[in-house]
C-alpha positions in Angstrom: 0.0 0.0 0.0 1.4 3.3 -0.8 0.1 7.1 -0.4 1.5 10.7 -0.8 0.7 14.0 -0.6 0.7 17.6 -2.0 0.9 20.6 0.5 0.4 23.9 -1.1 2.0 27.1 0.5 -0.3 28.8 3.1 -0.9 31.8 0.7 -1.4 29.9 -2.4 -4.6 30.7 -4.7 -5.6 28.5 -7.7 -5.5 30.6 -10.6 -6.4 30.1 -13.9 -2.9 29.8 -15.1 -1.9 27.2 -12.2 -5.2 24.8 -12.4 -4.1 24.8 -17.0 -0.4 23.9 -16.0 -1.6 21.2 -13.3 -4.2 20.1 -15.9 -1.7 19.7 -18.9 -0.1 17.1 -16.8 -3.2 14.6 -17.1 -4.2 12.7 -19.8 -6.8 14.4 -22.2 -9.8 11.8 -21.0 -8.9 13.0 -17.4 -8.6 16.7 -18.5 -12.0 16.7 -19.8 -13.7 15.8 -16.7 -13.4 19.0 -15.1 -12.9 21.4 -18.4 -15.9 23.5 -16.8 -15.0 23.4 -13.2 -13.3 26.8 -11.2 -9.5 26.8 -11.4 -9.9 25.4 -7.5 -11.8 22.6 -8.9 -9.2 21.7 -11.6 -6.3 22.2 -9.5 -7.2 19.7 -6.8 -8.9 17.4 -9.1 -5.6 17.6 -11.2 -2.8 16.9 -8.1 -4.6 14.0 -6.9 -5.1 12.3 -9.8 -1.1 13.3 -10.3 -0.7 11.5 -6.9 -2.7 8.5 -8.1 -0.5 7.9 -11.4 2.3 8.3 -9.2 1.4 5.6 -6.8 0.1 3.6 -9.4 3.8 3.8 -11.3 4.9 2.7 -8.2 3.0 -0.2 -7.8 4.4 -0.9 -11.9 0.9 -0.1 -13.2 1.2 1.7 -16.6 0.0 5.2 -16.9 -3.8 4.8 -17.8 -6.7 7.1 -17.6 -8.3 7.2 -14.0 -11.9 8.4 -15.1 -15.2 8.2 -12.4 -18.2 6.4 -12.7 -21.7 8.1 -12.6 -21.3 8.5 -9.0 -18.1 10.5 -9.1 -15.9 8.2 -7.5 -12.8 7.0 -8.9 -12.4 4.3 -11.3 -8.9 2.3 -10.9 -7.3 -0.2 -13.1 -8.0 -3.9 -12.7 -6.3 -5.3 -9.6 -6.1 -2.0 -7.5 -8.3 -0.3 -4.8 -7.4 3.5 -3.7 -8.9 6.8 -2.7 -8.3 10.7 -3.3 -9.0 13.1 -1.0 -8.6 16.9 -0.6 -9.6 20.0 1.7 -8.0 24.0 0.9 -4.2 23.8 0.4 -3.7 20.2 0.5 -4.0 17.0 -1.4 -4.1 13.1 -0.9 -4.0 9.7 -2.6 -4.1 5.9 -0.9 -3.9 2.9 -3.3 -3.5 -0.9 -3.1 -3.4 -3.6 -4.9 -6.8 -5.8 -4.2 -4.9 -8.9 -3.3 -3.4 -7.2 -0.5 -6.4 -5.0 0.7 -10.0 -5.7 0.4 -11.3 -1.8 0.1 -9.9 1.4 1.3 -11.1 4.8 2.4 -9.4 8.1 3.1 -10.2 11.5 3.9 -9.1 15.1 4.7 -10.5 18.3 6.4 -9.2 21.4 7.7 -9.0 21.5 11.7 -12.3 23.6 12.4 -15.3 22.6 14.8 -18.5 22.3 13.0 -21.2 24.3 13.5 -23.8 22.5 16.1 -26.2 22.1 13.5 -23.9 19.8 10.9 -22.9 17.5 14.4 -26.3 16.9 15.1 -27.2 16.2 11.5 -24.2 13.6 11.2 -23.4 12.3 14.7 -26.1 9.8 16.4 -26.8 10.8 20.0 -24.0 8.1 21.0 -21.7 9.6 19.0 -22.2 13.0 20.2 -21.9 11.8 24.0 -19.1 9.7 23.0 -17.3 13.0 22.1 -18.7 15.0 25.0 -16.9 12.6 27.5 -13.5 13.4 25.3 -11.3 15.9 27.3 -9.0 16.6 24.3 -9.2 20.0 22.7 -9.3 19.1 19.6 -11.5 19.1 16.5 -13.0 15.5 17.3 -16.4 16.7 16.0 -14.7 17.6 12.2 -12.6 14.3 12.8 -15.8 11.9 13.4 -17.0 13.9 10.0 -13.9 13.4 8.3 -13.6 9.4 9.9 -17.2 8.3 8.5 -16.5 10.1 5.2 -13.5 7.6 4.6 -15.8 4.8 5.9 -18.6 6.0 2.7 -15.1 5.8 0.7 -14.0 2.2 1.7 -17.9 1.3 1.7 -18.7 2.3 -2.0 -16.3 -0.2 -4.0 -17.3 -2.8 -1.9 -21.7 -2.8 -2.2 -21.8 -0.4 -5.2 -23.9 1.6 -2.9 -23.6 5.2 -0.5 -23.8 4.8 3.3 -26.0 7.6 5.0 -24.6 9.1 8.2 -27.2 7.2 10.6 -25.9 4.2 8.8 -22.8 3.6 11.2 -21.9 4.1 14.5 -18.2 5.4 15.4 -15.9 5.8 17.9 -13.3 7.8 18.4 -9.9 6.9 20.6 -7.0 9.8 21.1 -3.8 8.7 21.7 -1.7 11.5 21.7 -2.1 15.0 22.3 1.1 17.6 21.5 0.6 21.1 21.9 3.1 22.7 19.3 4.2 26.5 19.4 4.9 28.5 16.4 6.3 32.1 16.0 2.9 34.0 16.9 0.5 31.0 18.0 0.6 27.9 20.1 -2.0 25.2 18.3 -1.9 21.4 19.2 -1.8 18.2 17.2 -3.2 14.5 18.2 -3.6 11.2 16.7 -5.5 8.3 17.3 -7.6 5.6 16.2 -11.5 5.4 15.6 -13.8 2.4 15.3 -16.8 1.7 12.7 -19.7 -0.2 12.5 -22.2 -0.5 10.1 -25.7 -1.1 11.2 -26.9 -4.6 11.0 -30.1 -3.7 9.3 -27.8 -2.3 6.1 -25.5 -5.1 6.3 -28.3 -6.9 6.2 -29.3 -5.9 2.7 -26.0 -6.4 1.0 -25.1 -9.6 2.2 -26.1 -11.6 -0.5 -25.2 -9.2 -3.7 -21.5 -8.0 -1.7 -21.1 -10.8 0.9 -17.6 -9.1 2.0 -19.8 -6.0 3.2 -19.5 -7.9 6.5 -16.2 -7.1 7.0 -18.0 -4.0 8.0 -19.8 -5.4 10.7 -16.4 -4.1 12.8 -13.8 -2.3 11.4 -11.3 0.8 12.5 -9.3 3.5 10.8 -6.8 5.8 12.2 -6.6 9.6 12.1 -4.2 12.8 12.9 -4.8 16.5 13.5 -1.9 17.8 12.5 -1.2 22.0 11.1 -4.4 23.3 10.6 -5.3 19.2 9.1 -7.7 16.2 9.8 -6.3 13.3 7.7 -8.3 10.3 8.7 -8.0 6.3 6.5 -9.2 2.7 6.8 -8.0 0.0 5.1 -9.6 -3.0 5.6 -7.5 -6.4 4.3 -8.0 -8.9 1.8 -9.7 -11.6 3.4 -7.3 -14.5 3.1 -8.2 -18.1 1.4 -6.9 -21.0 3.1 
């Protein structure tokens, strides 16, 4: 499994002229996908598809177009599972190849709380207890957004199918906390580890059309807060055959 990144310099704007010289980089099929979008559009669209190919060379896949299907998500080559992922100023890709890794998911915010509103809206009452008990001062509301998002991501290749946010139930588990001082601002940084698990009653009916939807049944991801960033991932592996 391999993944990368793109940072982009704090006072970095996506102009015309960046999101064309980005673009020319793709192949034309890819290129064509966004031809209408904003230069933001087409220069994040264009860097983690960049990332993809990379990984993908990596991994000795030739370069190939990576178009979407009617859904928007990405379609990879034969043989490989992945996921792209971007918030302002920065840019992610995850891939694997499927005999190693069943499905993947990743995902990536900027380190904000979300308004009450959106929490109540995405979190079950659990969740949102779950996170009152938490005494780290961190973003853990925008990090169980950003954790179920990569579970929808992982969720998708496997049933063909969007999860809703009432769907699963998740967990979140800090295991570090580092407050970090700049030149003008002290901001801190965690990590840690979240669980997932989708409801039985949508398990329930994808069982028999995606039997290794189960593997959902309980499952866990990781995430950081780190510079103004919530990066969260799950991989789930390839079950193995005896």
């Amino acid at each position: 499994m391999n993944g990368n990144c793109f940072c982009d310099d704090e006072d970095f704007t996506a102009t015309s002229a960046a999101a064309a010289e980005a673009l020319a980089q793709l192949l034309p099929a890819e290129r064509e996908l966004v031809a209408q979008a904003v230069p933001s559009r087409q220069w994040e669209f264009a860097r983690t598809r960049l990332l993809a190919h990379e990984l993908l060379s990596t991994l000795g896949y030739p370069r190939v177009d990576l178009l979407r299907d009617e859904q928007r998500a990405p379609l990879w080559p034969v043989g490989v599972c992945g996921a792209l992922a971007h918030t302002h100023g920065f840019q992610c890709a995850l891939v694997a190849t499927t005999d190693r890794v069943l499905t993947l998911g990743l995902d990536a915010e900027r380190a904000g709380p979300l308004p009450p509103d959106v929490l109540e809206s995405i979190a079950s009452p659990g969740e949102r207890q779950h996170l009152s008990q938490q005494a780290a001062h961190l973003p853990l509301d925008t990090v169980l957004f950003s954790a179920k998002e990569a579970l929808y991501k992982a969720w998708y290749p496997v049933t063909g199918a969007w999860l809703g946010f009432e769907d699963a139930e998740l967990n979140l588990i800090v295991d570090s906390v580092t407050a970090k001082t700049s030149e003008t601002t002290t901001y801190l940084s965690g990590s840690g580890r979240f669980t997932a698990r989708v409801e039985e009653q949508v398990l329930a009916l994808y069982e028999d059309t995606s039997p290794q939807c189960m593997e959902f049944a309980e499952c866990s991801g990781v995430w950081v807060v780190e510079e103004g960033l919530i990066v969260t991932a799950l991989v789930l592996p390839a079950p193995q055959v005896d």
